[in-house]
C-alpha atoms as one frame of an Amber mdcrd trajectory, in Angstrom:
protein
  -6.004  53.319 -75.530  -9.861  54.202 -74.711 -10.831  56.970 -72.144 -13.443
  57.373 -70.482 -13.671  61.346 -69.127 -16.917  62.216 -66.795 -17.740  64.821
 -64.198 -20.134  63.022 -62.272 -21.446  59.416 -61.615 -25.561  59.185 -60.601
 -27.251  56.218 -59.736 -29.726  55.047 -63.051 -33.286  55.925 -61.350 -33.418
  58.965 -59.253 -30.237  60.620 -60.828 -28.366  60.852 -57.513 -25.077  62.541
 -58.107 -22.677  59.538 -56.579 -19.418  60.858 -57.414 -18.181  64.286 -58.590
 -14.605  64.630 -60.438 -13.228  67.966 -60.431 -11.096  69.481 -63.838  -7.994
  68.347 -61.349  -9.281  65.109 -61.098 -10.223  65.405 -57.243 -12.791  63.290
 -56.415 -15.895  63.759 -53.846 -18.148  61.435 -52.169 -21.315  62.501 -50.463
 -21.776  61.719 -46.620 -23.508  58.242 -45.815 -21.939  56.733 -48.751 -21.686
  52.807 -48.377 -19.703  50.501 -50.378 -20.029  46.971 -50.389 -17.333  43.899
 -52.215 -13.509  43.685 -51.437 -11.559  46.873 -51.595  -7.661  45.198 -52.114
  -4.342  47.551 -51.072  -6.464  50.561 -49.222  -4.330  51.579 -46.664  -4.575
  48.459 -44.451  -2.587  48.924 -41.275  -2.750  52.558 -40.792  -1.869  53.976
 -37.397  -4.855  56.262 -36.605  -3.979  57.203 -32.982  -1.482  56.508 -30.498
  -1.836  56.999 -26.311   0.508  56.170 -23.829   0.894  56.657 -20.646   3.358
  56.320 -17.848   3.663  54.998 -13.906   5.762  56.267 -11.244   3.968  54.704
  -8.062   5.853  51.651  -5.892   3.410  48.992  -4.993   4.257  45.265  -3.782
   2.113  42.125  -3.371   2.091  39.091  -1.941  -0.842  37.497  -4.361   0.258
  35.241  -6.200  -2.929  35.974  -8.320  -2.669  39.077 -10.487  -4.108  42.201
  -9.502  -4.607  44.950 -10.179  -2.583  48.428 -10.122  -3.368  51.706 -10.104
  -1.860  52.117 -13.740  -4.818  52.852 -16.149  -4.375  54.056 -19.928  -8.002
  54.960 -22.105  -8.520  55.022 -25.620 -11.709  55.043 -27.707 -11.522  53.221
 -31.085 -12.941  54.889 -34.298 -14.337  51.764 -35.488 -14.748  48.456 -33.990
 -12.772  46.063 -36.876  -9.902  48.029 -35.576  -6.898  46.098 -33.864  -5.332
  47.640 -30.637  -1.370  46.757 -31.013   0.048  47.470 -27.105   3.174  47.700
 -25.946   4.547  47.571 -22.415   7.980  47.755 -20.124   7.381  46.787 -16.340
  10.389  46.836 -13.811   9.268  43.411 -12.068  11.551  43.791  -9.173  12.463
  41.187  -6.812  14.565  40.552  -3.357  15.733  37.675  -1.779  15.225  36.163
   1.825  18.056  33.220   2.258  17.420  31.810  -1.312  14.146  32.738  -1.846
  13.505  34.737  -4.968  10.622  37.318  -4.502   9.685  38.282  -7.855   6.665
  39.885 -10.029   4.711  38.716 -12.842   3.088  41.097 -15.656   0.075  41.300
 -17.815  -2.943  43.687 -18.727  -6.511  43.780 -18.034  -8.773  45.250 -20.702
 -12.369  46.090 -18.713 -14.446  47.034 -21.136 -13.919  43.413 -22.792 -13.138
  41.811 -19.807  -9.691  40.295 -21.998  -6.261  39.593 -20.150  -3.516  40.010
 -22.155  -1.385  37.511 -22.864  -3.395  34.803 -21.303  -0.732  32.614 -20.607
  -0.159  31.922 -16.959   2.816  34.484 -16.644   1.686  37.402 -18.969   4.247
  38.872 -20.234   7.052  37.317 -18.294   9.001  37.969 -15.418  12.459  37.799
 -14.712  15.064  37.212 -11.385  19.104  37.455 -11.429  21.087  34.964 -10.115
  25.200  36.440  -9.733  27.306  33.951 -12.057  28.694  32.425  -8.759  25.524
  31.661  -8.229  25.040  33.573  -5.149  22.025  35.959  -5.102  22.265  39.404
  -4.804  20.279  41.164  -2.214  17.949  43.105  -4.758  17.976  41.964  -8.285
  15.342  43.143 -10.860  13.690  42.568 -14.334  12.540  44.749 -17.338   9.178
  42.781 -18.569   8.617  44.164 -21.804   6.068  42.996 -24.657   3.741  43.451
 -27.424  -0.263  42.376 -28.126  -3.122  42.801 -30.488  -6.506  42.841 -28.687
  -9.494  42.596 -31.677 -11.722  44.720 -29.366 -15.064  44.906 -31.585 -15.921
  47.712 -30.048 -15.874  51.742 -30.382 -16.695  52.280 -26.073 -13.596  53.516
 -24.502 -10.954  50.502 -23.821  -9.362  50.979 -20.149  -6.058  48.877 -20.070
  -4.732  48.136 -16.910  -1.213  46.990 -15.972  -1.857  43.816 -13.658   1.197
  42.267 -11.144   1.364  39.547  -8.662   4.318  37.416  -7.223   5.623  34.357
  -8.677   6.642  33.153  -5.458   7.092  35.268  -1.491   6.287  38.333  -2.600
   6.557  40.584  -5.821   7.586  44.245  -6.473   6.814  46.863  -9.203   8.279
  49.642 -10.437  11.304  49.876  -7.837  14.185  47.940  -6.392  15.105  49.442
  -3.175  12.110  51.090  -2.386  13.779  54.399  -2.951  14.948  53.948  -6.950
  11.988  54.498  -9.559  11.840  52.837 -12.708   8.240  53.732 -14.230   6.153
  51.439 -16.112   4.639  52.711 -19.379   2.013  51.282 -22.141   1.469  52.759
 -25.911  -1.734  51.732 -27.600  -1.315  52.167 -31.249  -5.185  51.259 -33.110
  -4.500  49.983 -36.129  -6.632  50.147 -38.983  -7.836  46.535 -40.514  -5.647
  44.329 -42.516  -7.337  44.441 -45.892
């Protein structure tokens, strides 16, 4: 077997030191480096920070549009190849007048991007018990929980903000009975790019 044992690397003309290998075999790369080609199994998928954030506040709407609520969560991405992987638990509460449902749907809005996440017409879901009888119980409620990547392409500060609106009557967030709390919360996770 051939070895090939070096302290330092320099580029041919000027004799720029490029790489320096210590007798432990540490290596060190001056600042501004820049690498080009296809790096394969370097750390792909790293977590490099996490936020979260939680809700407490009651809020209802009649809209069946989303809107917005007052539930915000920031982060700033190092780099903008980055992937943002979010996760988020609503309580979509609902009551019922006669047979009518009144229930909440859930999604995010990301401002800096202008992206809604999901897209699909119901964002994450929503959700509405119906007693095995089938008789409806005066207040029911739902847990809408999910998971997205948002591709951001950018390193300005993201602002991700919990969106609601009624599916039908009237929808309800974050309580049941107007007196029982059951906070919302979002992680953000960025993820480092696939490789």
């Amino acid at each position: 077997m051939s070895k090939l044992k070096v302290t330092t690397i320099s580029d041919p003309d000027n004799d720029n030191t490029a790489i320096s290998i210590d007798t432990s075999g540490n290596i060190t790369i001056p600042n501004n480096a820049t690498f080009s080609g296809t790096v394969t199994g370097a750390g792909g998928g790293k977590v490099l920070q996490v936020v979260t954030g939680e809700y407490s506040t009651k809020e209802t709407t009649t809209s069946t549009s989303f809107i917005d609520t007052g539930f915000t969560v920031n982060i700033t991405p190092t780099d903008a190849t980055t992937k943002m992987l979010i996760f988020v638990s609503a309580y979509a509460g609902a009551e019922r007048t006669d047979q009518n449902i009144y229930t909440a749907k859930v999604r995010l809005r990301e401002s800096t991007t202008s992206t809604t996440l999901p897209s699909g017409t119901y964002g994450f879901g929503f959700g509405a018990h119906i007693q095995p009888d089938n008789s409806f119980a005066s207040r029911v409620g739902h847990h809408v929980t999910g998971s997205v990547y948002h591709d951001h392409n950018t390193t300005s500060q993201l602002t991700y903000i919990l969106q609601y609106g009624a599916v039908a009557y009237a929808g309800y967030l974050n309580t049941y009975d107007d007196s029982t709390i059951l906070p919302s919360t979002i992680t953000i996770m960025e993820i480092a790019q696939w490789i």
